[in-house]
C-alpha positions as CSV (number, residue, x, y, z in Angstrom):
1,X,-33.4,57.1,70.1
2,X,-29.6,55.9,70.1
3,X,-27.5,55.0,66.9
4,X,-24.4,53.5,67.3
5,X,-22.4,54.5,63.9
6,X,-19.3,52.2,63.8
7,X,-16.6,51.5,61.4
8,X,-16.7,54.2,59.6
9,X,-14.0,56.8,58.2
10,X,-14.8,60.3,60.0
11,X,-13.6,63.6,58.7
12,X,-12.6,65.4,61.8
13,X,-10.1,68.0,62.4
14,X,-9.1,68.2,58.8
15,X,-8.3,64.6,58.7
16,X,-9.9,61.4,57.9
17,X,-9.5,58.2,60.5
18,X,-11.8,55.3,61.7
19,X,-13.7,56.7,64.8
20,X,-17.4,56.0,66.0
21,X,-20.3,58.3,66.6
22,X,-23.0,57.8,69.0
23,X,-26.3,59.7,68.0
24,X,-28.8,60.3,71.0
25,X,-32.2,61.7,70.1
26,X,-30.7,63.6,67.2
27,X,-27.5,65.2,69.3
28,X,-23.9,63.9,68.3
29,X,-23.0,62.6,72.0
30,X,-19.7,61.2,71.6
31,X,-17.0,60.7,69.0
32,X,-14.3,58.5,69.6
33,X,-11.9,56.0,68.0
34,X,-14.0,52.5,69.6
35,X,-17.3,53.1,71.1
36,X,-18.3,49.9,73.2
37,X,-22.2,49.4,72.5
38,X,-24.4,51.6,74.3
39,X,-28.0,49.8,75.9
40,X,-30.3,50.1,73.7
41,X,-28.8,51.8,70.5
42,X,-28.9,50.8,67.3
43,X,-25.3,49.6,66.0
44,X,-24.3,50.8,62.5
45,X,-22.0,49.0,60.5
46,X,-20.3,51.7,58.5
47,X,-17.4,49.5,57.3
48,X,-16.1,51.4,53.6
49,X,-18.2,54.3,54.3
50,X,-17.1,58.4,54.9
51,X,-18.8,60.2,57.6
52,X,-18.9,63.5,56.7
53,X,-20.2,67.2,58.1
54,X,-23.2,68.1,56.0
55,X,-21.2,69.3,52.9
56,X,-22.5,73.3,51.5
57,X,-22.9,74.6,48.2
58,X,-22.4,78.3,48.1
59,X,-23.8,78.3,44.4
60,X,-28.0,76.5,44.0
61,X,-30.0,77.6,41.6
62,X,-33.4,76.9,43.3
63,X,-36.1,79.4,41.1
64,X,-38.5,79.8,43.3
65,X,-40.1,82.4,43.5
66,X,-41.2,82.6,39.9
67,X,-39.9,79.2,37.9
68,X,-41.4,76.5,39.7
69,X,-42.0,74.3,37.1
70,X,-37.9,74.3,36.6
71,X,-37.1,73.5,40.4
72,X,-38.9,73.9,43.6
73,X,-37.3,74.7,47.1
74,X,-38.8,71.3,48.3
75,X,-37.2,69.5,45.4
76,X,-33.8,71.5,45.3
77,X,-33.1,70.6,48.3
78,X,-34.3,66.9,48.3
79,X,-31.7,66.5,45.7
80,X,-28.8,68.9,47.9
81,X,-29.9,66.0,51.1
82,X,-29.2,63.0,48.7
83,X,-25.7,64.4,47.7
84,X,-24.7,65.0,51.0
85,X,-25.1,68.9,51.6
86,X,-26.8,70.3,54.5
87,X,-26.2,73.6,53.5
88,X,-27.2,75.3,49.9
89,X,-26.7,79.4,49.2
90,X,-29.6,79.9,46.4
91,X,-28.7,82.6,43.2
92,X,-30.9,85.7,43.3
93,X,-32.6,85.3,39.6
94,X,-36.0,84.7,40.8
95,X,-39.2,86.6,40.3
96,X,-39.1,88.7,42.2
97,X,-36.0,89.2,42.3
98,X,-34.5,89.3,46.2
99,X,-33.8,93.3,45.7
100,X,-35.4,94.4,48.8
101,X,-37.3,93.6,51.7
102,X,-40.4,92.8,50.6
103,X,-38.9,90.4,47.5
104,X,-36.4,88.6,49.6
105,X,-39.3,87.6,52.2
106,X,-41.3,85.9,49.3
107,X,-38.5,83.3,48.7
108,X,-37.8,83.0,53.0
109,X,-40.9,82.3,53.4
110,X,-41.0,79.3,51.2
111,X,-37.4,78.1,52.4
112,X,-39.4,78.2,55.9
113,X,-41.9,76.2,55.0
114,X,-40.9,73.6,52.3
115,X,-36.2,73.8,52.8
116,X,-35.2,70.4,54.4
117,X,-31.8,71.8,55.4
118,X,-30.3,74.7,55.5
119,X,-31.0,77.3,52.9
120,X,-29.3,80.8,52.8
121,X,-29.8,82.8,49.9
122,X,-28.1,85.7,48.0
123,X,-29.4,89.0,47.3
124,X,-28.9,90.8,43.8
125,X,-26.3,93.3,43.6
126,X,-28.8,95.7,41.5
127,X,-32.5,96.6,41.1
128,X,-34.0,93.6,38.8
129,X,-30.4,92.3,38.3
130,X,-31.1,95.1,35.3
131,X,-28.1,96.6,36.6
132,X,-29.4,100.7,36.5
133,X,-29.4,101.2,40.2
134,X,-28.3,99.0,43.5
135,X,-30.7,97.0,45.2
136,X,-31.3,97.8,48.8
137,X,-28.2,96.7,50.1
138,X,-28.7,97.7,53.4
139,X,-32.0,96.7,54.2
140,X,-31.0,93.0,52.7
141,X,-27.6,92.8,54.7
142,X,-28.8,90.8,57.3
143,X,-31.0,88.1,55.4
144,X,-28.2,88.0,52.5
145,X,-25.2,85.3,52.7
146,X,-23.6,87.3,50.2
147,X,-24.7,90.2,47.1
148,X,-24.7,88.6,43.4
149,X,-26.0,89.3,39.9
150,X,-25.3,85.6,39.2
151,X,-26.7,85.0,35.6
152,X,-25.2,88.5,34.6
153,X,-22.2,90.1,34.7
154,X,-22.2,93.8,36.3
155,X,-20.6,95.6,32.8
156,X,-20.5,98.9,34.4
157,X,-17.2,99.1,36.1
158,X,-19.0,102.1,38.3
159,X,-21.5,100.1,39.6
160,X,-19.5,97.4,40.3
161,X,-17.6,99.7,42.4
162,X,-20.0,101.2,44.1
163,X,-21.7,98.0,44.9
164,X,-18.4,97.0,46.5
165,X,-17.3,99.9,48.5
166,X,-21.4,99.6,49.7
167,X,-21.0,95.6,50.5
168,X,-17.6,96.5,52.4
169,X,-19.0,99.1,54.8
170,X,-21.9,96.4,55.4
171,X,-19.6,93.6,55.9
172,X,-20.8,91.5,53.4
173,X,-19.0,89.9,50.2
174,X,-20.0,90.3,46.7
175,X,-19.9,87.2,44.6
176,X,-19.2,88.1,41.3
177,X,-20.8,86.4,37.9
178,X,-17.6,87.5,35.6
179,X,-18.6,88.2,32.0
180,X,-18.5,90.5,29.2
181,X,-21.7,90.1,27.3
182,X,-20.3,91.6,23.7
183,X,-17.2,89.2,23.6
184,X,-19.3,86.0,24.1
185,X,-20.2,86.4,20.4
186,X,-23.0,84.8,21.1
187,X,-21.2,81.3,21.7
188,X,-22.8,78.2,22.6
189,X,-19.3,76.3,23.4
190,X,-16.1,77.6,24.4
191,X,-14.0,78.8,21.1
192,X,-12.1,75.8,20.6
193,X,-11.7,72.2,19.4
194,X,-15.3,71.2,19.5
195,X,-16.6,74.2,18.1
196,X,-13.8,74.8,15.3
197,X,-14.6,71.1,14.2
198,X,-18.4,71.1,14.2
199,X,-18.3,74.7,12.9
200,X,-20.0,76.5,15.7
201,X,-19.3,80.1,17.7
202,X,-17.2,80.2,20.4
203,X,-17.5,81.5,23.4
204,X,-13.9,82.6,23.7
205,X,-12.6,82.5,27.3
206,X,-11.8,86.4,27.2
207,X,-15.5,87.3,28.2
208,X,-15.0,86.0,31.9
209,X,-11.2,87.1,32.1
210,X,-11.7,90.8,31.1
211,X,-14.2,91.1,34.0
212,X,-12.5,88.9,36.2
213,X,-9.0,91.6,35.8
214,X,-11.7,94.4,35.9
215,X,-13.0,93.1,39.3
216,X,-10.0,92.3,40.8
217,X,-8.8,96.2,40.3
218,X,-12.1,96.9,41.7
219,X,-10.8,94.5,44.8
220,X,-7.4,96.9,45.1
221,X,-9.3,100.5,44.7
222,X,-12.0,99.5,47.4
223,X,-10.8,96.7,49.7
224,X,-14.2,94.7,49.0
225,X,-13.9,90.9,49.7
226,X,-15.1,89.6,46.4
227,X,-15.6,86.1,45.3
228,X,-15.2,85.1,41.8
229,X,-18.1,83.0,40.8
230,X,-17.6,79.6,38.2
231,X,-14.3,79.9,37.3
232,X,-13.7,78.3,34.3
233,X,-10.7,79.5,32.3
234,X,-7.0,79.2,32.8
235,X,-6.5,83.1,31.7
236,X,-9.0,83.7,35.1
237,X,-7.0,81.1,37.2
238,X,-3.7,83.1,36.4
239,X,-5.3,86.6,37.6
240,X,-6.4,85.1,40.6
241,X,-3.4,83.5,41.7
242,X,-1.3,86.7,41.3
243,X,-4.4,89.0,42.8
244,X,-4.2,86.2,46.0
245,X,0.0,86.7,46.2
246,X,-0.8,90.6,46.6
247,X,-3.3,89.7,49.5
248,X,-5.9,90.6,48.0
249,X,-9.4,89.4,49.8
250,X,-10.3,87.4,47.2
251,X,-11.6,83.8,46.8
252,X,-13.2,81.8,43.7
253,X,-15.2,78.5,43.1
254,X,-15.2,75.9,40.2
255,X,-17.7,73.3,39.3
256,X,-17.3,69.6,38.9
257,X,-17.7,70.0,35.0
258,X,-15.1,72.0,34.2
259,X,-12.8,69.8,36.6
260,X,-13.6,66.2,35.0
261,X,-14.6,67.8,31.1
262,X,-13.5,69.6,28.5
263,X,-14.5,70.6,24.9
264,X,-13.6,67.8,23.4
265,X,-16.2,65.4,26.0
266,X,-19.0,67.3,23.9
267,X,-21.6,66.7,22.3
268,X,-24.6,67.9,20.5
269,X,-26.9,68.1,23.5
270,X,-28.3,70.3,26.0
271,X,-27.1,68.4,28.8
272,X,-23.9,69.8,27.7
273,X,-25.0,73.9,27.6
274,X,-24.1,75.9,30.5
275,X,-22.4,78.9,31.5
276,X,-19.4,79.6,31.3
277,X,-19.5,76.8,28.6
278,X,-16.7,73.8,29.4
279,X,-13.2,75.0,28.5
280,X,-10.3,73.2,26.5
281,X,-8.1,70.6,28.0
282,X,-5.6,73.7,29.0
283,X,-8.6,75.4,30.9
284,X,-9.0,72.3,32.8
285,X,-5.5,71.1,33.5
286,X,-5.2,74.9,35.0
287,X,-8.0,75.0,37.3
288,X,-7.0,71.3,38.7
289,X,-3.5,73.1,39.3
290,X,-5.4,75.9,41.4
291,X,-6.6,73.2,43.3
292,X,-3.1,72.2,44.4
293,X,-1.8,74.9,45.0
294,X,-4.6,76.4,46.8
295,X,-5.6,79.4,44.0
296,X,-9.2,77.6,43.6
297,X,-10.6,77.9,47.1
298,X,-14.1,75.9,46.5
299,X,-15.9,73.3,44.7
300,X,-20.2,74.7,44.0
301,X,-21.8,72.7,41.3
302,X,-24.1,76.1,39.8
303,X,-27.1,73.8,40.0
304,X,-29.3,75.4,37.2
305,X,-32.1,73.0,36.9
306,X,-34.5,73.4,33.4
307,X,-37.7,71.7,32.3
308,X,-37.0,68.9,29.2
309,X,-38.2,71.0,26.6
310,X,-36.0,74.0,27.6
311,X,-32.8,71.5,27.2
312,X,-33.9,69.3,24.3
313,X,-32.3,72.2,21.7
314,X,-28.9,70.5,21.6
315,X,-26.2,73.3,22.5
316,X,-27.7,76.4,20.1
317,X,-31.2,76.1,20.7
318,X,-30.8,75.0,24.9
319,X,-30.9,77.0,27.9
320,X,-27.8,77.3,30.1
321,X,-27.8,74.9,32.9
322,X,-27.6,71.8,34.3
323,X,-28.6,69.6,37.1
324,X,-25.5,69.2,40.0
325,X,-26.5,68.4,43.3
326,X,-26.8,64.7,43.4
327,X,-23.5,63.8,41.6
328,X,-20.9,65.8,42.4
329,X,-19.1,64.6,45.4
330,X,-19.2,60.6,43.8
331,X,-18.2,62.2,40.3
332,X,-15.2,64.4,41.9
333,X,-14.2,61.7,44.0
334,X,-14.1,59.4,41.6
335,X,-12.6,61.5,38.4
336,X,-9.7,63.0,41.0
337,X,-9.2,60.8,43.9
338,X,-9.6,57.4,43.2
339,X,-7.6,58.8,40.6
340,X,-4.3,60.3,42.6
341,X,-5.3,64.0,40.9
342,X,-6.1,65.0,44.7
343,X,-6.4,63.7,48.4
344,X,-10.2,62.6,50.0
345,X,-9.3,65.3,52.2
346,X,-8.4,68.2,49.9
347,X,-11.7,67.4,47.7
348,X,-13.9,68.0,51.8
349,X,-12.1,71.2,52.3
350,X,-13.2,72.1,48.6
351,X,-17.0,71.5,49.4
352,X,-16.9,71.8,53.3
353,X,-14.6,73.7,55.0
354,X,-13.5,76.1,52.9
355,X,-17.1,77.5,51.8
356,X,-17.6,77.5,55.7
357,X,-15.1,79.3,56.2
358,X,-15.2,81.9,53.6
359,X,-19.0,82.2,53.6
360,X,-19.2,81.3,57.4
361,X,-21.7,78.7,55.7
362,X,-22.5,75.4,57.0
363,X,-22.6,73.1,60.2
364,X,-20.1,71.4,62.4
365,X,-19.5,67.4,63.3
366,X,-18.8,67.8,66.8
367,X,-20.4,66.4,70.5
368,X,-22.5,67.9,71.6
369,X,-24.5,69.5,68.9
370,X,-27.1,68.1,66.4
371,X,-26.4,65.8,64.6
372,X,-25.4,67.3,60.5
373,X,-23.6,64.8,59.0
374,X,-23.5,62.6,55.8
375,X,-22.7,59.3,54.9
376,X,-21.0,57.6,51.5
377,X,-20.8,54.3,50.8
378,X,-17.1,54.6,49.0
379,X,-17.3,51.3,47.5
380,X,-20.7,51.2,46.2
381,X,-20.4,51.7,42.2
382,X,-22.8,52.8,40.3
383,X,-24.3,54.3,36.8
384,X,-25.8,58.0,37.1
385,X,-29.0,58.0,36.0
386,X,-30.9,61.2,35.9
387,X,-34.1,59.7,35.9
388,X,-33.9,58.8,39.3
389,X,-33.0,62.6,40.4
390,X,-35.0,64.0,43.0
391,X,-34.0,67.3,41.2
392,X,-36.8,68.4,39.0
393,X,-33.8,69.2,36.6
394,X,-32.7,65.7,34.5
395,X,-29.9,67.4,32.1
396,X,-26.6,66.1,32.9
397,X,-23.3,66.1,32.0
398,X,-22.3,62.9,34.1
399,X,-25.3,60.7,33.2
400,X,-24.3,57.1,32.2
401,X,-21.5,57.4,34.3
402,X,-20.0,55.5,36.7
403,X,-19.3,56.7,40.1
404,X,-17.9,55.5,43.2
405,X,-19.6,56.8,46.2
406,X,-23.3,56.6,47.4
407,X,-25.0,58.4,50.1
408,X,-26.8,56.5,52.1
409,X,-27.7,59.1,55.1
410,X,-27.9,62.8,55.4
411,X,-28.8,64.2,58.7
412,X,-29.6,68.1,58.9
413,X,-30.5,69.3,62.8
414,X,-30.1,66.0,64.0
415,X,-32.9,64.8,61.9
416,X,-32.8,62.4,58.8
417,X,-33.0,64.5,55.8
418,X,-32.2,61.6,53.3
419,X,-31.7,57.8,53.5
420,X,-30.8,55.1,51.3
421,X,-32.7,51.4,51.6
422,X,-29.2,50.4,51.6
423,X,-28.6,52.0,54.9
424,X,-30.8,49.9,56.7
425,X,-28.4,47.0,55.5
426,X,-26.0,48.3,57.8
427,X,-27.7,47.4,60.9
428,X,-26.6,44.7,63.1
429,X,-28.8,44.9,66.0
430,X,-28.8,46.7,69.6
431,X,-26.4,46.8,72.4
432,X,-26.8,45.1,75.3
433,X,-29.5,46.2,77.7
């Protein structure tokens, strides 16, 4: 079958303009700035809409093996299709645990059978993720986008180290959940406004910093690319920037929360709980300057799905987490660029080509190879409602929103992954036979 995509605002070669795509049995045939109606195809009017490479996630929480009833790999990435990613990279805290061989082909083989893009997931760093020996780096290297504890942070500073000078001589980066269990004080919220005023512990943002400085002298002593994990705090964003001027091989990600929130957008419910917990207005003003200037590499949205009774405990008694893959691009773009904060373009290098690039994660746009590509609506406004996730996960910070921004196609190996009824509004016929 031909589709005729017209009208449309294409991100290609870092830049957005108006070009056309022609789609021939799922292989992107030509892109070009006027396409003249091909026999036969379908003609898209894409008039307001972004056509974008399959955008990737390098941080999915998608529990199986072992927490089904949370999230499924059929679900998970369901929901990653209708958000526009074609690429997730799913957190080792499973059961079992991806520590060797055996563990990691439990969880392959159900991203073989039931993953409707592409999947690639993490090992753990150590045995269990109980952090007493290393998992079996080596044997996991090759079906292992990268080596992470994600849910923990490493706290011996020899493990960590030998982890990293191990992932170095195997090529492979180590992605790095930063935090110190004793100085968390057992916080629910970050220690600041919000807690001092509902008189709460807070999580002060000194647990992730320590063992972000920790890590990065890791980084110096061993050469290990590293890749700081949900950076939240402006203390963090200040270590990385100056670890980045030395050269060091180091990258970090941010989620959408901690971009368009802080502690004083609480409240009392677990659609709020996750960690790291959302920051002060500083935080957040620090990390949109690491944007700019290019200190905060990527955009993941630590999609941590839970069932409704796990977050119905307001922010003591919940489970951290929440539910990211179906709102972030429409959130981001509309909290920062509709907004001036940053470009269209700078906020597709946050969630395509820089997690490509650093993870070598993702697909291309480009003739001649199947088609991965997503499409927003960029005028279509609209109130998030969780209850129409395709996530099995419902706890979000962004529900009762309003976003600019629907997806109404995702294509993953030239085959349609997700589509909106609104697409088919698009169509205006065939070309001329």
């Amino acid at each position: 079958m031909k589709y005729l995509i017209r009208g449309g605002v294409l991100f290609h070669g870092g830049v957005l303009s108006e070009k056309d795509i022609l789609i021939e049995d799922g292989l992107v045939s030509s892109i070009r700035s006027r396409l003249s109606p091909f026999p036969g195809a379908g003609v898209y009017d894409m008039h307001n809409c972004f056509i974008l490479p399959g955008l990737t996630d390098v941080h999915v929480h998608l529990r199986e093996p072992g927490f089904s009833y949370k999230e499924t790999i059929g679900a998970g990435t369901a929901a990653a299709a209708r958000g526009g990613f074609t690429t997730v990279c799913a957190m080792p805290n499973l059961d079992p645990v991806p520590d060797s061989p055996a563990h990691m082909e439990r969880q392959l083989a159900l991203i073989r059978r039931d993953a409707l893009i592409r999947v690639l997931p993490y090992a753990s760093i150590t045995a269990g993720e109980k952090q007493r020996a290393l998992s079996d780096m080596a044997a996991l290297a090759s079906s292992a986008v990268a080596f992470s504890d994600d849910g923990v942070g490493v706290e011996s500073g020899e493990m960590m180290e030998k982890a990293m000078r191990r992932a170095k001589r195997l090529g492979k980066l180590i992605a790095a959940h930063c935090e110190v269990a004793s100085l968390t004080r057992g916080g629910a919220v970050h220690d600041g406004k919000f807690a001092a005023g509902h008189g709460l512990t807070g999580n002060p943002s000194e647990s992730e910093w320590r063992e972000v400085e920790r890590d990065i002298a890791l980084v110096r002593r061993t050469g290990c690319p590293l890749h700081i994990c949900h950076v939240s705090a402006k203390e963090s964003v200040a270590l990385i920037r100056a670890a980045k001027a030395e050269g060091l091989p180091l990258s970090c990600e941010t989620a959408p929360h901690y971009l368009v929130l802080c502690d004083e957008d609480l409240k009392d419910e677990g659609r709020f709980k996750m960690n790291p917990p959302i920051r002060g207005a500083e935080d957040r003003e620090a990390l949109l300057r690491g944007i700019a200037d290019g200190t905060v590499d990527i955009v993941a949205t630590d999609h941590a799905p839970h069932s409704e009774k796990e977050k119905s405990g307001g922010l003591a008694g919940s489970l951290n987490g929440v539910a990211g893959l179906e709102t972030a691009f429409p959130v981001l773009y509309t909290a920062l660029v509709k907004t001036g904060v940053i470009t269209a373009e700078k906020l597709i290098g946050l969630m395509h080509t820089n997690p490509r690039r650093r993870f070598g994660a993702g697909g291309q746009l480009v003739a001649g190879l199947p088609a991965e590509l997503t499409i927003f609506d960029m005028a279509d406004s609209y109130v998030i409602d969780p209850a129409d996730f395709l996530s099995k996960g419902r706890a979000s910070p962004f529900a009762g929103k309003r976003v600019f921004g629907r997806c109404l196609l995702t294509m993953f190996n030239g085959k349609t992954v997700w589509e909106d009824k609104r697409f088919q509004n698009r169509y205006t016929g065939t070309g001329k036979q």
